[in-house]
N, C-alpha and C positions, 0 to 999 in steps of 0.2 A: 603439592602443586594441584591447580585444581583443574580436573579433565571437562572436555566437552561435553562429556556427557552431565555431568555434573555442572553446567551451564548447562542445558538444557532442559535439565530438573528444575533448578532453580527459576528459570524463565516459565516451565508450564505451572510453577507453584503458584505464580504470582499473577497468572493468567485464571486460575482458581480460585482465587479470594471472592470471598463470597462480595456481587453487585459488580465484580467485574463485566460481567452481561447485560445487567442493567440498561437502557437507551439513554440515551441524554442528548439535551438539544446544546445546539454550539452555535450563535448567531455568529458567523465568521464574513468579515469585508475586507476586503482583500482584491487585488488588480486581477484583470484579466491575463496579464503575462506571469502573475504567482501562482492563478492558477493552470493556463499552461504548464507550469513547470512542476507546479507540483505533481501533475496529472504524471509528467516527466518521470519524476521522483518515483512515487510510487510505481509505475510499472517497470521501470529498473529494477527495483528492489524484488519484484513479485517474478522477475526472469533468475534470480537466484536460485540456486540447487535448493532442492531439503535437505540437504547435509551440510547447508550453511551453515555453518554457530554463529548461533546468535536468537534474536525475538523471532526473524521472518523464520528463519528453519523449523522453529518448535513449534509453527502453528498449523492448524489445520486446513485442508482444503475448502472448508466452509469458512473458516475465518479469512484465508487468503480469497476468495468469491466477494467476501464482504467486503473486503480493503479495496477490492478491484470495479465493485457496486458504487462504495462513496466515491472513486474517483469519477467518474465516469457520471454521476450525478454531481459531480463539482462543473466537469465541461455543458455537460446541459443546460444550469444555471444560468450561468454565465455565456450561455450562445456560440460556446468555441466546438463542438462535436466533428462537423465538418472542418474548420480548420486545421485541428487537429489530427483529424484523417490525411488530408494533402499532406500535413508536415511529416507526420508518418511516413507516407507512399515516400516523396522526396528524399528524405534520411535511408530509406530502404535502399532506391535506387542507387545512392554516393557509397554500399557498403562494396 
């Protein structure tokens, strides 16, 4: 049976292949409410423990900065920064 850690390995192997770090351009169009949501997505993912198993647990605090950069430069883009703030605040207060 194959243990967590052993997923773990395997994810930072794949994270090492050489041009993984590489930059590459991604011309992406896409709505202003996918990107809402993605912005979503990703900072859910990024409130995950590091003892998640899985991709987000075996990365590093520079690689999670970066994940947390691209989004964050998705709502800029796209003019939602402040929107996204209020929706924020709002979700905050309903917890």
């Amino acid at each position: 049976m194959i243990t967590t850690n052993d997923v773990a390995r395997v994810f930072d192997t794949v994270l090492s292949i050489p041009g993984m770090n590489e930059v590459v351009k991604i011309d992406l169009k896409i709505s202003r409410k996918n990107v809402l949501l993605l912005n979503h997505v990703i900072e859910r993912g990024l409130e995950l423990e590091s003892d998640t198993p899985g991709l987000l647990g075996s990365l590093s605090e520079d690689g999670l900065s970066e994940l947390r950069n691209v989004s964050e430069e998705c709502l800029q883009k796209a003019g939602l920064v402040e929107l996204n703030q209020k929706l924020t605040t709002l979700s905050e207060a309903c917890k």
